[in-house]
N, CA, C and O atoms as a Tripos MOL2 file, in Angstrom:
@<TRIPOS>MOLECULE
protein
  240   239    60     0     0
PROTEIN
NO_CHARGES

@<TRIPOS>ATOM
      1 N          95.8830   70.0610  113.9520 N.3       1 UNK1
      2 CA         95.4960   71.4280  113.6750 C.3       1 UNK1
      3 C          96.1200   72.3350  114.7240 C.2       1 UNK1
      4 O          96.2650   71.8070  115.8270 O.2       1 UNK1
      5 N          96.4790   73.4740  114.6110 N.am      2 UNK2
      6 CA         97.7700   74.1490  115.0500 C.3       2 UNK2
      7 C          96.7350   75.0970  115.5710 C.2       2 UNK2
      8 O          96.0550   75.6920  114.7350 O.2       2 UNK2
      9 N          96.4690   75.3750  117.1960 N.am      3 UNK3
     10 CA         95.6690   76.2970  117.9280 C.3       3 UNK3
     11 C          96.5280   76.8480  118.7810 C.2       3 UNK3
     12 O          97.2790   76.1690  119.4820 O.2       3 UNK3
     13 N          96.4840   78.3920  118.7980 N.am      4 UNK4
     14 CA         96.9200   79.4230  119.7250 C.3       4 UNK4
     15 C          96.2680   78.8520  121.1300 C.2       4 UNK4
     16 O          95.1700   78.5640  121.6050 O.2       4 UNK4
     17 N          97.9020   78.8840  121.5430 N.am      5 UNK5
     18 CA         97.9500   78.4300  123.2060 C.3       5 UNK5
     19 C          97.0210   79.6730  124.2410 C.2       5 UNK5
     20 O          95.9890   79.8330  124.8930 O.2       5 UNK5
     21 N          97.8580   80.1120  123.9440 N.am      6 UNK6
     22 CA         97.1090   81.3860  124.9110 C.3       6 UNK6
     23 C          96.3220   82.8580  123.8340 C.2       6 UNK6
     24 O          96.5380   82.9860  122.6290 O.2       6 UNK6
     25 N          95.6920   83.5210  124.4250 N.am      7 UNK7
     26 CA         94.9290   84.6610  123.9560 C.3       7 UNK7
     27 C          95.6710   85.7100  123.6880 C.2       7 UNK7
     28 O          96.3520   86.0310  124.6620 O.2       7 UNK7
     29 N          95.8050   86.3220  122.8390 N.am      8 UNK8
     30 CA         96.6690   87.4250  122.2950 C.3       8 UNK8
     31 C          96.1430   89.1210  122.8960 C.2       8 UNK8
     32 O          95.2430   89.8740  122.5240 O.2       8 UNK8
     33 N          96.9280   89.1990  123.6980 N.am      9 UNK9
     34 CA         96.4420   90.8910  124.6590 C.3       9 UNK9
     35 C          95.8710   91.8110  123.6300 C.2       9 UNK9
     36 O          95.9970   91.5190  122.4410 O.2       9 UNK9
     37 N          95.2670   92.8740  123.9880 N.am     10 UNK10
     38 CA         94.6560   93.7840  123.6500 C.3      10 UNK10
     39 C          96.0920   95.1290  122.6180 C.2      10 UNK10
     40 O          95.8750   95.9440  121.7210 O.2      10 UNK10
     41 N          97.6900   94.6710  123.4910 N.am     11 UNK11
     42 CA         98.2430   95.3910  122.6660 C.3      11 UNK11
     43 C          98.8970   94.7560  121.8470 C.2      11 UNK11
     44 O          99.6350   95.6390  121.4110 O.2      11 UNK11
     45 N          99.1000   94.0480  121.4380 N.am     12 UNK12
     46 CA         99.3800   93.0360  120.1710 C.3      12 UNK12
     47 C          98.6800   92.7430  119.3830 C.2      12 UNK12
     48 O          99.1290   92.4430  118.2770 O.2      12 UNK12
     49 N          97.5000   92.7170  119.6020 N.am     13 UNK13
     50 CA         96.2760   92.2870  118.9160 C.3      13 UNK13
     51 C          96.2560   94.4390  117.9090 C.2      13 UNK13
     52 O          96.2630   94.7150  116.7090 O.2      13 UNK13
     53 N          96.2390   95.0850  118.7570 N.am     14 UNK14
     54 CA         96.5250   96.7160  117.9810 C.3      14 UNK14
     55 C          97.2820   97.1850  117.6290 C.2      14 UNK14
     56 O          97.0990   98.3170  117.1830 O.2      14 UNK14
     57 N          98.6450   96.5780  117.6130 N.am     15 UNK15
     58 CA         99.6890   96.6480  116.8340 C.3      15 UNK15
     59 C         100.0850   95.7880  115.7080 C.2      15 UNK15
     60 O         100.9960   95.9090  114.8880 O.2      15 UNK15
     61 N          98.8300   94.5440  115.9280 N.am     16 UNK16
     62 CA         99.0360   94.2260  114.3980 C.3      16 UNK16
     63 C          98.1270   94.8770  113.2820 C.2      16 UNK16
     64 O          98.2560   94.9390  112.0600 O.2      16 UNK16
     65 N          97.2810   95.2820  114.0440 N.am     17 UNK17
     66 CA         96.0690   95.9750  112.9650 C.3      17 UNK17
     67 C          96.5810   97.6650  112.7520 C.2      17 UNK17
     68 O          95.6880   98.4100  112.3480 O.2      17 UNK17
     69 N          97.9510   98.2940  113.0000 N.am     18 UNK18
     70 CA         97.8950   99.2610  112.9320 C.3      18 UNK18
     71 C          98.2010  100.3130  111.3790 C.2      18 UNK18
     72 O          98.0920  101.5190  111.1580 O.2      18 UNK18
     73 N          98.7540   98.7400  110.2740 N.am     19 UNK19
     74 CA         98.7760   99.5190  109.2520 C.3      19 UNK19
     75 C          97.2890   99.3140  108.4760 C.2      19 UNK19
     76 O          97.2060   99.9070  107.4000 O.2      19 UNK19
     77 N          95.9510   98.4370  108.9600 N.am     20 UNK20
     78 CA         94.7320   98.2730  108.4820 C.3      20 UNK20
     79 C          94.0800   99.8400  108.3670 C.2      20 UNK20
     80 O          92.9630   99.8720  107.8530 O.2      20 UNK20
     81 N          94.7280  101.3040  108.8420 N.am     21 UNK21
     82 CA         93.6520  102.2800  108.2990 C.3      21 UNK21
     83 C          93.5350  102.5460  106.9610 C.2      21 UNK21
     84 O          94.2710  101.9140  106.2040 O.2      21 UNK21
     85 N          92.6200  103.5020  106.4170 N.am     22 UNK22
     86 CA         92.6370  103.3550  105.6210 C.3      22 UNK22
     87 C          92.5560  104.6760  105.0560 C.2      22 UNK22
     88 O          91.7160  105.4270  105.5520 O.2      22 UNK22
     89 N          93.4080  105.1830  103.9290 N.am     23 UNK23
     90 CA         93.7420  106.8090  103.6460 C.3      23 UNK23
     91 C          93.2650  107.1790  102.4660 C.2      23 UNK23
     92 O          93.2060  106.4180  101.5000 O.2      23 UNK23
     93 N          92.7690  108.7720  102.4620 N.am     24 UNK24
     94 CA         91.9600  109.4230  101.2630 C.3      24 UNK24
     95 C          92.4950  109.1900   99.9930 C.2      24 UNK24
     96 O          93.5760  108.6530   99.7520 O.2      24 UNK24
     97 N          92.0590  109.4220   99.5670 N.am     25 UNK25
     98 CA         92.8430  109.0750   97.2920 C.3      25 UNK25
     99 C          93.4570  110.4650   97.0570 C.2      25 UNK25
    100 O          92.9130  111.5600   97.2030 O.2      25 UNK25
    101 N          94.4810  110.2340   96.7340 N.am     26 UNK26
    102 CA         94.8250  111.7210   96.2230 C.3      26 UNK26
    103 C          94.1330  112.1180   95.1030 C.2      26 UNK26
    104 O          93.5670  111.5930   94.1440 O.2      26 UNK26
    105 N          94.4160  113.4700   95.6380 N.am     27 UNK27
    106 CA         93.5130  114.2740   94.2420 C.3      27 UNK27
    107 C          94.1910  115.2280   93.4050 C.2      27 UNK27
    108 O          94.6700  115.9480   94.2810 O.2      27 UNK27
    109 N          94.5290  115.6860   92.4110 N.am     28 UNK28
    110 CA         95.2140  117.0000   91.4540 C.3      28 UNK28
    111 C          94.0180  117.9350   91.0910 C.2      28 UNK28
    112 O          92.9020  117.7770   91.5850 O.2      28 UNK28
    113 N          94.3350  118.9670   90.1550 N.am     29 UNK29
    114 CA         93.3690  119.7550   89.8130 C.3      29 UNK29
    115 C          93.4720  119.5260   88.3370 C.2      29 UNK29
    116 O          94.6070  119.3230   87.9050 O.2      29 UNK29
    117 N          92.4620  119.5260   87.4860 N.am     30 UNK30
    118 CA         92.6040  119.4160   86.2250 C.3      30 UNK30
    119 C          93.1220  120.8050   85.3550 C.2      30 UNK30
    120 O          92.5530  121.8460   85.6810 O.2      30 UNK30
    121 N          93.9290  120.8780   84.5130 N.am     31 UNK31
    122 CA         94.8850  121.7610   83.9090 C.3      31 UNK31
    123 C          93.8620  122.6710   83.4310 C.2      31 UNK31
    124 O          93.9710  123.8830   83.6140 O.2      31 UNK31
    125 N          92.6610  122.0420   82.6990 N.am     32 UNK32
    126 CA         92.1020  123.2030   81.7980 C.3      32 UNK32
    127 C          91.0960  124.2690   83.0410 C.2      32 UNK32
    128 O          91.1840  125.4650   83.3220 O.2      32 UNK32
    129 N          90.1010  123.0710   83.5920 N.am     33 UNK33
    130 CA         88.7050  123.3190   84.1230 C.3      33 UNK33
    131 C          89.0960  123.3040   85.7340 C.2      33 UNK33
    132 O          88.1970  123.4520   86.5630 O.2      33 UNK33
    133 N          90.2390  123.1510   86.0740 N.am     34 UNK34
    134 CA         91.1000  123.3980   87.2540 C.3      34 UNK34
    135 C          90.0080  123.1740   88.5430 C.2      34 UNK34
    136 O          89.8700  123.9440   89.4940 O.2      34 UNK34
    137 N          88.9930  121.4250   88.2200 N.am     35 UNK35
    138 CA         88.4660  120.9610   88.7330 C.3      35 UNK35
    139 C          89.2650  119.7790   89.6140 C.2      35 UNK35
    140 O          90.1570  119.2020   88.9920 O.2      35 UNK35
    141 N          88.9940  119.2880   91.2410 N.am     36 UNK36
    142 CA         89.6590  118.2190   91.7510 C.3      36 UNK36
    143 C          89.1120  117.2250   90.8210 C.2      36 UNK36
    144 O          87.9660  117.2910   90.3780 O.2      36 UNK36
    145 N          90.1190  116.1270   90.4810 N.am     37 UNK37
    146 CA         90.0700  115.0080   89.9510 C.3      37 UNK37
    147 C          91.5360  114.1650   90.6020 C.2      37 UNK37
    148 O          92.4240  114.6710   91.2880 O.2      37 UNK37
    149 N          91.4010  112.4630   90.0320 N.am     38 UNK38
    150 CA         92.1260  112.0120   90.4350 C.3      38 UNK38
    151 C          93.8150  111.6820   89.6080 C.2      38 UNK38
    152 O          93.9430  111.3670   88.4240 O.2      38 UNK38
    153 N          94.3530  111.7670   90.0810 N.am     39 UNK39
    154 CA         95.7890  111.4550   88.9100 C.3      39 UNK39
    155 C          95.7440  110.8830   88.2340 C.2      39 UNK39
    156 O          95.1220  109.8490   88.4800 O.2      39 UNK39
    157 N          96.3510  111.0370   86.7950 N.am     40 UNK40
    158 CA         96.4640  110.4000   86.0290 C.3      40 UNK40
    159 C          95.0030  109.4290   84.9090 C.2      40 UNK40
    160 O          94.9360  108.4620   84.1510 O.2      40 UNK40
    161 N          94.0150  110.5740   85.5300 N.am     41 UNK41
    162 CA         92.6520  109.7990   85.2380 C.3      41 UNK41
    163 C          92.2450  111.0210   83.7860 C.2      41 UNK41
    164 O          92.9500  111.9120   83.3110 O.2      41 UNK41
    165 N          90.8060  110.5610   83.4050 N.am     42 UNK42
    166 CA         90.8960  111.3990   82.2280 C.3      42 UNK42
    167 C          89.4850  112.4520   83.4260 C.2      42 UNK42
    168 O          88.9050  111.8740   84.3460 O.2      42 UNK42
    169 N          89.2610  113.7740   83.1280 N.am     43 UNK43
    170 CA         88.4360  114.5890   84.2240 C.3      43 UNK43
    171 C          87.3590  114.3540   83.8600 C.2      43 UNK43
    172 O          87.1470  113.8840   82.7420 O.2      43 UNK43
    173 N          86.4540  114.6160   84.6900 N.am     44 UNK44
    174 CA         84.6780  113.7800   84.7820 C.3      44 UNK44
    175 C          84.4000  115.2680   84.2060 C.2      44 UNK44
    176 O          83.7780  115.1710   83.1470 O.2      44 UNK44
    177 N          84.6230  116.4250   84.5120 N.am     45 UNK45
    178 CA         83.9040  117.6680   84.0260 C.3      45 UNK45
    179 C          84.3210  118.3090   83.1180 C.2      45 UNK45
    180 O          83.7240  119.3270   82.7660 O.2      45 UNK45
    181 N          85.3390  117.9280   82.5620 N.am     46 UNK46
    182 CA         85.2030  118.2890   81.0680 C.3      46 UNK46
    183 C          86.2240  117.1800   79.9710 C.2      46 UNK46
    184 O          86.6960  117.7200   78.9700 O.2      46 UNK46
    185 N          86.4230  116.1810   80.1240 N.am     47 UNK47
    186 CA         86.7660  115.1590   79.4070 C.3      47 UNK47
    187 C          88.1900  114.7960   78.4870 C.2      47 UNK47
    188 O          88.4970  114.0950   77.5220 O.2      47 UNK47
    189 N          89.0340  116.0380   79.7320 N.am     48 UNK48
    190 CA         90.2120  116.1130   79.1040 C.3      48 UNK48
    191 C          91.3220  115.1990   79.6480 C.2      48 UNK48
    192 O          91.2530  114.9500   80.8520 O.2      48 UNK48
    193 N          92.4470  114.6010   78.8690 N.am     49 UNK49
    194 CA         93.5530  114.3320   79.9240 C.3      49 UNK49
    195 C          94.3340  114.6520   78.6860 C.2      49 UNK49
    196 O          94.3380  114.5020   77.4640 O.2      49 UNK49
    197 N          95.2470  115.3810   80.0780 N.am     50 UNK50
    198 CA         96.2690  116.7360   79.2330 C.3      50 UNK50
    199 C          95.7850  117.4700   78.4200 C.2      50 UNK50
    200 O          94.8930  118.2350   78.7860 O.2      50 UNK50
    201 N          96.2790  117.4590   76.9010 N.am     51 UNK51
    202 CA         95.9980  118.3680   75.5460 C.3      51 UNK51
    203 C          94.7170  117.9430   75.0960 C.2      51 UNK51
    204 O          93.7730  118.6280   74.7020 O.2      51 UNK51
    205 N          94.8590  116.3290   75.2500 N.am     52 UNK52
    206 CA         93.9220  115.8960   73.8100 C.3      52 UNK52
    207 C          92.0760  115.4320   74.5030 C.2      52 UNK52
    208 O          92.0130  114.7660   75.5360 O.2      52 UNK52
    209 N          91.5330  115.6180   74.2070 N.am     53 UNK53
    210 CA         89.8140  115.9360   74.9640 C.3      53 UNK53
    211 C          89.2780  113.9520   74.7700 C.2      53 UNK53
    212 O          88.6980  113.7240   73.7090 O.2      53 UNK53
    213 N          89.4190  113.0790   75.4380 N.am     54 UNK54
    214 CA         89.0530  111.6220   75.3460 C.3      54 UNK54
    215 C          87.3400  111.1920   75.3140 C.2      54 UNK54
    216 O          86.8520  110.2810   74.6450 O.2      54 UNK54
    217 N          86.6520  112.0780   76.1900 N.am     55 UNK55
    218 CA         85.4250  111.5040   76.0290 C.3      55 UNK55
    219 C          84.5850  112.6780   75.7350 C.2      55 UNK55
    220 O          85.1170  113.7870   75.7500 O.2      55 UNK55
    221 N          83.5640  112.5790   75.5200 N.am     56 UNK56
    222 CA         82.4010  113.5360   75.2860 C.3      56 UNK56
    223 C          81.7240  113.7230   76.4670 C.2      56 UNK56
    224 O          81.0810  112.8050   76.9770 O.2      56 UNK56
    225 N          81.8160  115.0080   77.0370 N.am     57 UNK57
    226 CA         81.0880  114.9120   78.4950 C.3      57 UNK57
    227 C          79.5050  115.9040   78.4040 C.2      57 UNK57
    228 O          79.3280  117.0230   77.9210 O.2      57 UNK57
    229 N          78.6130  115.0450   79.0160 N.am     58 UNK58
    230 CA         77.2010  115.9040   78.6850 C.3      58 UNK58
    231 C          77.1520  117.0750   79.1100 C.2      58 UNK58
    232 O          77.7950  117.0690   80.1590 O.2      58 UNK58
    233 N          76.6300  118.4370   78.8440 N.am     59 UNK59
    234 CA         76.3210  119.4450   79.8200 C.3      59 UNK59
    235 C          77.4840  120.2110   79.7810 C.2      59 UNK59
    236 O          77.5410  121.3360   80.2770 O.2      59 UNK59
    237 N          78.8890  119.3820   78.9310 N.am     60 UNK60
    238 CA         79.9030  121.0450   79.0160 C.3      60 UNK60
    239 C          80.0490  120.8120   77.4600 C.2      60 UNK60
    240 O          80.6760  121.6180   76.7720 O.2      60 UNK60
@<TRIPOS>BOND
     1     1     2 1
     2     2     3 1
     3     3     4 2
     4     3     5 am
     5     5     6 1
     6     6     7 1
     7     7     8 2
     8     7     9 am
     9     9    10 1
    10    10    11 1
    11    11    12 2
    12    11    13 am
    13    13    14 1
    14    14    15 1
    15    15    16 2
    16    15    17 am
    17    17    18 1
    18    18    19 1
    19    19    20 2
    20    19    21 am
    21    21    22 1
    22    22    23 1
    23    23    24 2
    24    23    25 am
    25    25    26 1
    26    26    27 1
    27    27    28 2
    28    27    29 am
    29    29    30 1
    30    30    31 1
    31    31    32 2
    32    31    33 am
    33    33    34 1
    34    34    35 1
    35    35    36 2
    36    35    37 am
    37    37    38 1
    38    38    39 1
    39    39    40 2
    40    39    41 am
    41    41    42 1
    42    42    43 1
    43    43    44 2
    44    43    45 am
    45    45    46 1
    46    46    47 1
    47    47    48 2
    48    47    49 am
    49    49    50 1
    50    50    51 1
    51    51    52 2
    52    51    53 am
    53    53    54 1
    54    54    55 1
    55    55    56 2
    56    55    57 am
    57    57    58 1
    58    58    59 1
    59    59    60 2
    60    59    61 am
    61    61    62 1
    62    62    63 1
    63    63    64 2
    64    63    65 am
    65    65    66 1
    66    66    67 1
    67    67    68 2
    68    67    69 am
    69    69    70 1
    70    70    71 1
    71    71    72 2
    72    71    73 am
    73    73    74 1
    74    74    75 1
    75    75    76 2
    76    75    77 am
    77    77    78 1
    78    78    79 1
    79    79    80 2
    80    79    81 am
    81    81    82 1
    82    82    83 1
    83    83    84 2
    84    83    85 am
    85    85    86 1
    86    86    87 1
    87    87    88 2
    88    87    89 am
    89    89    90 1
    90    90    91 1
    91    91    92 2
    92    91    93 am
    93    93    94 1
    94    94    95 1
    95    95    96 2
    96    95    97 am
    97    97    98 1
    98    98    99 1
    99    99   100 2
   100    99   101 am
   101   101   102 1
   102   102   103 1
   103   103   104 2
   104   103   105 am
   105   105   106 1
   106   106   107 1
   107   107   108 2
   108   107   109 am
   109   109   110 1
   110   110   111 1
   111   111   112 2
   112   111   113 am
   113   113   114 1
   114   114   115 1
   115   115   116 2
   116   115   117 am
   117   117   118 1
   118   118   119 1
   119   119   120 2
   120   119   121 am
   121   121   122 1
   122   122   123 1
   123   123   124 2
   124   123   125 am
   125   125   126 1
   126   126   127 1
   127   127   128 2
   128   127   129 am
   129   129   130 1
   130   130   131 1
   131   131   132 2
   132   131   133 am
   133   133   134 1
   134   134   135 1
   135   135   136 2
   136   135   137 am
   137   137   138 1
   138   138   139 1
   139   139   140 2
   140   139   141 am
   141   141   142 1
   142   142   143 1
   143   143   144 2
   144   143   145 am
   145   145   146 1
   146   146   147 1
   147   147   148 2
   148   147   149 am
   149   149   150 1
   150   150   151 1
   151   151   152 2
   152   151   153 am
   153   153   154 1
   154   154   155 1
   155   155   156 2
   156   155   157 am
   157   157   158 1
   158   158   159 1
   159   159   160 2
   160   159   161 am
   161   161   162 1
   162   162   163 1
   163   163   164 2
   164   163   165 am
   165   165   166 1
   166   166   167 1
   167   167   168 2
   168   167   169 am
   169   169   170 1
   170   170   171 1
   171   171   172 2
   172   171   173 am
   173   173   174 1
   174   174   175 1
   175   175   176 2
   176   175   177 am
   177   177   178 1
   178   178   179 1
   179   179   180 2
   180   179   181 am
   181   181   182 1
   182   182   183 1
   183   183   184 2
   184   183   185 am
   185   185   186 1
   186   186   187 1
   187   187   188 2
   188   187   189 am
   189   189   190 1
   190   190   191 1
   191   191   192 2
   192   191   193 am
   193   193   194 1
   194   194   195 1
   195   195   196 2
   196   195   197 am
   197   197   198 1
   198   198   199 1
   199   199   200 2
   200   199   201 am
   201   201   202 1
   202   202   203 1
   203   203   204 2
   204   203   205 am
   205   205   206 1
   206   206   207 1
   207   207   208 2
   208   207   209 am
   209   209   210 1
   210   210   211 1
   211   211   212 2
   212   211   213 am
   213   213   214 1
   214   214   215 1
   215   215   216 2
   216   215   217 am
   217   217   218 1
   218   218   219 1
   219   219   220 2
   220   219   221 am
   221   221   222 1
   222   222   223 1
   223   223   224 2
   224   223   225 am
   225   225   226 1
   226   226   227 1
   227   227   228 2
   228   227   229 am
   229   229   230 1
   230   230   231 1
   231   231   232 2
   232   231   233 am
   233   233   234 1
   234   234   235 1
   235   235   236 2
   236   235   237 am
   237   237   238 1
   238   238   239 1
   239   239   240 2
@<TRIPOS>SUBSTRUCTURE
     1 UNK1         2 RESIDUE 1 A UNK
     2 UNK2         6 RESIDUE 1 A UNK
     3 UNK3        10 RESIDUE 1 A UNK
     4 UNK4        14 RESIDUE 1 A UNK
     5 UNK5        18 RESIDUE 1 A UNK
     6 UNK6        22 RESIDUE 1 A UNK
     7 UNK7        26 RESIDUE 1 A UNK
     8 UNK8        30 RESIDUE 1 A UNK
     9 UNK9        34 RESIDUE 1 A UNK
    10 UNK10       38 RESIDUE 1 A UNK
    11 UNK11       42 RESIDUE 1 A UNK
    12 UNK12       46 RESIDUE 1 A UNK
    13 UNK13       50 RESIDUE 1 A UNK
    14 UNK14       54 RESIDUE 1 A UNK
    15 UNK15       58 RESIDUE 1 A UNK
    16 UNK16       62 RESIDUE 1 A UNK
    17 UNK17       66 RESIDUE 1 A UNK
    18 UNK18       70 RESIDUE 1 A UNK
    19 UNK19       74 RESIDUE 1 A UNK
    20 UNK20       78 RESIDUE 1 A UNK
    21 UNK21       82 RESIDUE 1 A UNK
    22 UNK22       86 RESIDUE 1 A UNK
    23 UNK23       90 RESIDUE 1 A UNK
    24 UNK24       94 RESIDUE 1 A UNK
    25 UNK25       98 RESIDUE 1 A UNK
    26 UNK26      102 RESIDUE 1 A UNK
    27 UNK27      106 RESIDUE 1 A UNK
    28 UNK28      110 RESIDUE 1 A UNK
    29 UNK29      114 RESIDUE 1 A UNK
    30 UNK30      118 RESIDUE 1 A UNK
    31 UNK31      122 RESIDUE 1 A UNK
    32 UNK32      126 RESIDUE 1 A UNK
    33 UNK33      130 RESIDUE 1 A UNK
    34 UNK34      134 RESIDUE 1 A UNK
    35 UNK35      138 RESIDUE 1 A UNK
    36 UNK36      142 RESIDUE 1 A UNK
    37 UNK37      146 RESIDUE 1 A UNK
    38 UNK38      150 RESIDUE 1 A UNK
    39 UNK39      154 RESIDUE 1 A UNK
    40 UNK40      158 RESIDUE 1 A UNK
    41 UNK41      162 RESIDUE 1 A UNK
    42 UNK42      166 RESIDUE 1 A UNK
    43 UNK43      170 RESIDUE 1 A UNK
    44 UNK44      174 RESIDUE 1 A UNK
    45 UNK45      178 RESIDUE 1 A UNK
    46 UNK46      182 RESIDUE 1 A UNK
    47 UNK47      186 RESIDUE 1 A UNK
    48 UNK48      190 RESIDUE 1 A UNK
    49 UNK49      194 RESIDUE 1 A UNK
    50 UNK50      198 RESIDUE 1 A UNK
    51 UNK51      202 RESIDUE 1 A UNK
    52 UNK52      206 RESIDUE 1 A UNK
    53 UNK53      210 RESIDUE 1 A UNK
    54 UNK54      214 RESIDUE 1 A UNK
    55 UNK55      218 RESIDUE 1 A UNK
    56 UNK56      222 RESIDUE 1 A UNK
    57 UNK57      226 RESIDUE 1 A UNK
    58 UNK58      230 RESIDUE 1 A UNK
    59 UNK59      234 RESIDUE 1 A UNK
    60 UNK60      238 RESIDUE 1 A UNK
């Protein structure tokens, strides 16, 4: 079984973890209701993606 000889420093050990952050979701605005939503998704507040209306949303 294959064990690390010696202890790995404090800056090696943070330069391997340096692409582990972790970044916000992009967001667009929806065309009609020019609400943030996410790309390419269908919009939570009024149930459109693009032209054609996909779901039935309660309350609009």
């Amino acid at each position: 079984m294959a064990v690390p000889k010696r202890r790995k420093s404090k800056a090696a050990k943070l330069s391997r973890r340096t692409h582990d952050a972790l970044t916000a979701a992009g967001t667009s605005t929806c065309s009609r209701c020019n609400q943030a939503k996410q790309p390419h998704r269908v919009c939570s507040n009024c149930g459109f993606y693009g032209d054609t209306k996909k779901i039935e949303v309660k309350g609009a």
